[in-house]
TIFILO-161924 format. One line per 8 residues: their letters; for each residue x, y, z of N, C-alpha, C. Coordinates in Angstrom, 1 decimal. Layout:
BEGIN
A) X,Y,Z,X,Y,Z,X,Y,Z | ...
***
This chain:
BEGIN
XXXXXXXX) -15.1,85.3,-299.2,-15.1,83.9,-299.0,-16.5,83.3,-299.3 | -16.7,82.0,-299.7,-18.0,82.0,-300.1,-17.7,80.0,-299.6 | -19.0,79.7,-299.4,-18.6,78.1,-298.6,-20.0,77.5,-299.3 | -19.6,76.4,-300.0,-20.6,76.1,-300.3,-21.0,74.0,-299.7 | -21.7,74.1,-299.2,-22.3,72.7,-298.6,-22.5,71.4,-299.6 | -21.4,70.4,-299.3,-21.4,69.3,-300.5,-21.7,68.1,-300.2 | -21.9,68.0,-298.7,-22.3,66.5,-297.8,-22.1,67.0,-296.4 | -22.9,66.7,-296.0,-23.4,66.4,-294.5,-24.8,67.6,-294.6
XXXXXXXX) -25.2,68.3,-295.7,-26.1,69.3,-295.0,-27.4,68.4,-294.9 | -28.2,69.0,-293.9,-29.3,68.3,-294.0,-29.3,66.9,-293.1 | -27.7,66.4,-293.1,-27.8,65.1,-292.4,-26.3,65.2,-291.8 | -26.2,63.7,-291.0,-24.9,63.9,-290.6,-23.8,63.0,-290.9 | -23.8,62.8,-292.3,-22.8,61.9,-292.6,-22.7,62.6,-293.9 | -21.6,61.8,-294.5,-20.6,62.8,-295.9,-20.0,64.0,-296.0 | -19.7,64.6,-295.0,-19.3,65.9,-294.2,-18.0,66.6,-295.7 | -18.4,67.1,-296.5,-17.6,68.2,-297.8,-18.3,69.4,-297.9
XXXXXXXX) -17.3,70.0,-297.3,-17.6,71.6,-298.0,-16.4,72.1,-298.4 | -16.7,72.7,-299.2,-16.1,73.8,-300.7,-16.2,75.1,-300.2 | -14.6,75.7,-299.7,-14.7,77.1,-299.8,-13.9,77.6,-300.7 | -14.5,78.9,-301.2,-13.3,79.6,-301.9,-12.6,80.5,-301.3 | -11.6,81.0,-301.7,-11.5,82.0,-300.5,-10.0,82.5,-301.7 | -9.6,83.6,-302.2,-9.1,84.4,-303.0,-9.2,83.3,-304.0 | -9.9,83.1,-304.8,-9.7,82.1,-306.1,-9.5,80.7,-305.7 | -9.0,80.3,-304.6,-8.4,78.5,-304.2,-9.8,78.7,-304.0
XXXXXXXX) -9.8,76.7,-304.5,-10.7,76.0,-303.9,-9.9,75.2,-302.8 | -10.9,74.9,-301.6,-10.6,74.7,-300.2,-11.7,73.5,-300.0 | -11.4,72.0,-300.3,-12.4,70.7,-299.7,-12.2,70.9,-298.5 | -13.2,71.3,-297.4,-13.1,70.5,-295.9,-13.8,69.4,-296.0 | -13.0,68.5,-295.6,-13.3,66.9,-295.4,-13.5,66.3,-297.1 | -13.7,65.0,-296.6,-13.7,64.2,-298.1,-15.0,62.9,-297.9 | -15.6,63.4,-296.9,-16.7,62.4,-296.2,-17.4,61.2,-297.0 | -17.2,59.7,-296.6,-18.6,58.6,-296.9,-19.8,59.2,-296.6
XXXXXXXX) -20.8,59.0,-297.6,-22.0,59.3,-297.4,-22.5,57.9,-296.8 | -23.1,57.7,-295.1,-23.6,56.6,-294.9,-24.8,56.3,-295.0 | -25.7,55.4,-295.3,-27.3,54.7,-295.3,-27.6,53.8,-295.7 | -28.7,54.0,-296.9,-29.2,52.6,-297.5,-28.0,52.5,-298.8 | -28.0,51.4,-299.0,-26.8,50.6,-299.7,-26.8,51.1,-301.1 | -28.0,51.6,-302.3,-28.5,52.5,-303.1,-28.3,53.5,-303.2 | -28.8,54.5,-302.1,-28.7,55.9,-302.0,-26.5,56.8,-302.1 | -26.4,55.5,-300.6,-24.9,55.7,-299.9,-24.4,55.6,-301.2
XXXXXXXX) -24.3,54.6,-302.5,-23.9,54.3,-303.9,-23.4,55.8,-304.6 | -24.9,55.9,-305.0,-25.2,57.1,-305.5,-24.8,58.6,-305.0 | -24.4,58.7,-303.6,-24.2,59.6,-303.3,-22.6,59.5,-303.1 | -21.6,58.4,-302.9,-20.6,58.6,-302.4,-19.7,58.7,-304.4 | -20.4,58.6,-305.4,-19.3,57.8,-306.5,-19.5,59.6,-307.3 | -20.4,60.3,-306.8,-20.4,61.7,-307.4,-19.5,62.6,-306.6 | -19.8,63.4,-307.4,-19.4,65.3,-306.8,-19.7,66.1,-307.5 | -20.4,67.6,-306.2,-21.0,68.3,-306.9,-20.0,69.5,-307.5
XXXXXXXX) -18.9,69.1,-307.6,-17.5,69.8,-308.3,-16.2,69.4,-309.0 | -16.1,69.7,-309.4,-14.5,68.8,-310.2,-13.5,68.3,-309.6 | -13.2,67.5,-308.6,-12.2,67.3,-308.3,-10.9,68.0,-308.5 | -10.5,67.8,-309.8,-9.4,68.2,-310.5,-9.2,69.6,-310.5 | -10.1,70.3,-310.2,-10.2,71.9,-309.7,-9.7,72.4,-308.1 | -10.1,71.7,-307.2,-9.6,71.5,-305.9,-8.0,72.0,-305.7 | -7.6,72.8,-304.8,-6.2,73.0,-304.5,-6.0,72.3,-303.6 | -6.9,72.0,-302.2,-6.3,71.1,-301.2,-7.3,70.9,-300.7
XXXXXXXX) -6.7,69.7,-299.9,-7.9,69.0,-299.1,-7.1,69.3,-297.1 | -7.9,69.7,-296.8,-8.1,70.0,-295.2,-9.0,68.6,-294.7 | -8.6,67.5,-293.9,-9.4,66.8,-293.5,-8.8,67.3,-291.9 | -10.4,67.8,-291.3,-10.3,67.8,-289.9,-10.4,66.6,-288.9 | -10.3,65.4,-289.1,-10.1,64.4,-288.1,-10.7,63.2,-289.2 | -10.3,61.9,-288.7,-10.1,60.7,-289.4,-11.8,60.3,-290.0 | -12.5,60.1,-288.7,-13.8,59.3,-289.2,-14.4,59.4,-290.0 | -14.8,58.1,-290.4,-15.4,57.8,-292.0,-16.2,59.5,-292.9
XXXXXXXX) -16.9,59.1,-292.1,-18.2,60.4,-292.7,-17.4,61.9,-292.7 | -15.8,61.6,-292.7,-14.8,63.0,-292.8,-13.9,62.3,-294.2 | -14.0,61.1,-293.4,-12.2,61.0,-294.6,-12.9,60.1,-295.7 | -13.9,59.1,-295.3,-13.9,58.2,-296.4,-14.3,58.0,-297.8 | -14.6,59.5,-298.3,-14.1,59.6,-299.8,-13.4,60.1,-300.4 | -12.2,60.1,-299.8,-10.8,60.5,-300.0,-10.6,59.9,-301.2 | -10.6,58.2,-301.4,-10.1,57.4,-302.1,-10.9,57.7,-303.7 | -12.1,57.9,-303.5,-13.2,58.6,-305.0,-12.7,59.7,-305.6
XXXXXXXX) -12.3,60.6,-304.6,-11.7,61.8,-304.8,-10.3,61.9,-305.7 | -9.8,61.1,-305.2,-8.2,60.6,-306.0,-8.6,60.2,-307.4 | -9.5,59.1,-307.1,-9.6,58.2,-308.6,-10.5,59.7,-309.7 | -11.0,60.7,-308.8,-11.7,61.5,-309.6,-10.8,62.8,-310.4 | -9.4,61.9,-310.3,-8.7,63.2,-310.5,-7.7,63.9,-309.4 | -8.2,64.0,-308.0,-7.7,65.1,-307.4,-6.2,64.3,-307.5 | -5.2,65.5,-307.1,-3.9,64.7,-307.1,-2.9,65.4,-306.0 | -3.3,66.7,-305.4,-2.4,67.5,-304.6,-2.9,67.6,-303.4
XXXXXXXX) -2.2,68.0,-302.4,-2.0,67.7,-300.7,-3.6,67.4,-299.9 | -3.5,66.8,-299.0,-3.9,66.2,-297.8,-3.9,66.9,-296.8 | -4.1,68.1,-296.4,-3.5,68.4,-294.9,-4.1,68.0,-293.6 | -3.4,67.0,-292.5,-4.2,66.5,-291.4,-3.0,67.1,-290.5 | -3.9,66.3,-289.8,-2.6,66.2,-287.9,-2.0,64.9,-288.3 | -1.0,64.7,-287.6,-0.2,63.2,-287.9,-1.0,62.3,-287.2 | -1.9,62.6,-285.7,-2.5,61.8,-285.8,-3.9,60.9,-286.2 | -4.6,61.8,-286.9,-5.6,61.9,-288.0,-5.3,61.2,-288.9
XXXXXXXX) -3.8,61.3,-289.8,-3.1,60.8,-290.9,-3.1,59.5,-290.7 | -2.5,59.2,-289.1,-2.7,57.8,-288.9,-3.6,56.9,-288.8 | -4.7,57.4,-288.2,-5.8,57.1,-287.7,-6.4,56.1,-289.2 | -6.7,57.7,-289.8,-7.0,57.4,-291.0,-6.9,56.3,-292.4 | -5.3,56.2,-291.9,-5.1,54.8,-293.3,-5.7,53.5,-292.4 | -5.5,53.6,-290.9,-6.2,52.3,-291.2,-7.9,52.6,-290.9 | -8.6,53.2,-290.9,-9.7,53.5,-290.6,-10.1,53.3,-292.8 | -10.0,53.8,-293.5,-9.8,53.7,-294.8,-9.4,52.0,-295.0
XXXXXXXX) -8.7,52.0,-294.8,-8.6,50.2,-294.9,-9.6,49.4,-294.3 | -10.3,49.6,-293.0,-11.2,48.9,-292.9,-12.6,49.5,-293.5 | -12.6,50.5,-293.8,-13.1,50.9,-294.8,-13.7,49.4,-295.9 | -12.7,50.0,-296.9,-12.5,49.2,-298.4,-12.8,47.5,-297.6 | -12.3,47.3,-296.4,-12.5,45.8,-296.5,-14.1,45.3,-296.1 | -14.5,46.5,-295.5,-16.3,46.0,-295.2,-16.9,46.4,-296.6 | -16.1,47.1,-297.2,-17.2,47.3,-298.6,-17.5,46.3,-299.3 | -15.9,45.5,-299.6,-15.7,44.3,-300.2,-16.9,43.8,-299.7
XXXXXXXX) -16.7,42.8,-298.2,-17.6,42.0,-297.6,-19.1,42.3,-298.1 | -19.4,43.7,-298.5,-20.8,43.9,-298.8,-21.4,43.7,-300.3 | -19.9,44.1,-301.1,-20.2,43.3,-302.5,-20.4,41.9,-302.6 | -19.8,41.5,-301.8,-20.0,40.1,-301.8,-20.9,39.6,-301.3 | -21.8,39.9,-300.3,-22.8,39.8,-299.7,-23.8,40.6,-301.2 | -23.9,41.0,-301.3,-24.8,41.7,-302.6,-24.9,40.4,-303.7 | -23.7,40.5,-304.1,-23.1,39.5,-305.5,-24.1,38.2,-305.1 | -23.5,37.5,-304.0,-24.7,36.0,-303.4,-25.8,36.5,-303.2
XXXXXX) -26.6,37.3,-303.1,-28.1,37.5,-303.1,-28.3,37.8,-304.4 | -27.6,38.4,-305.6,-28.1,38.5,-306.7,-27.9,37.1,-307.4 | -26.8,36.0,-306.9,-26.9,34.9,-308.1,-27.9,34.1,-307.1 | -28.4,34.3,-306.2,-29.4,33.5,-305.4,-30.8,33.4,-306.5 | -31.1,34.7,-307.0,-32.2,35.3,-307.7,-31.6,34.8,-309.4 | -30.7,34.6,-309.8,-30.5,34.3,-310.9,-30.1,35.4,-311.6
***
């Protein structure tokens, strides 16, 4: 087995690690990277692995800095199972929805400070 550290090391938010373990690849968690508005950018729209290589995703409980780059992860390709607790599962879609709606609020807040500046 071999585990390799893809978010949260060093800090404690964006929580993904990559195991292998007989040839599968094994995502634990799918974590937001949280901070400065720049960095958090930069760090949540990558991966230091292919998505599309991934066999499953194990998310051990809902909160953000676990689940909330689930949604990157999809658009990056991934397309096969989720495995949670049902109550995680739940937790989760709306925890992810409020998500997406403070991000919005923050582009938007961004967008009016940049046409403030021209």
């Amino acid at each position: 087995m071999k585990i390799k550290f893809c978010g949260a090391a060093q800090t404690v938010t964006g929580s993904q690690h990559l195991l292998e373990i007989d040839g599968k690849k094994i995502l634990l968690d799918c974590g937001m990277f949280q901070g400065r508005r720049e960095e958090a950018y930069q760090m949540n729209r990558k991966f230091i692995f292919n998505p599309e290589e991934i066999d499953c995703v194990i998310l051990s409980h809902a909160h953000i800095d676990h689940s909330g780059n689930l949604p990157t992860l999809i658009l990056k390709g991934y397309q096969k199972s989720i495995y949670t607790t049902s109550a995680s599962r739940d937790l989760a879609s709306i925890l992810l929805q409020d998500s997406a709606h403070i991000q919005e609020k923050d582009v938007e807040f961004v967008n009016k400070k940049r046409n403030k500046k021209g």
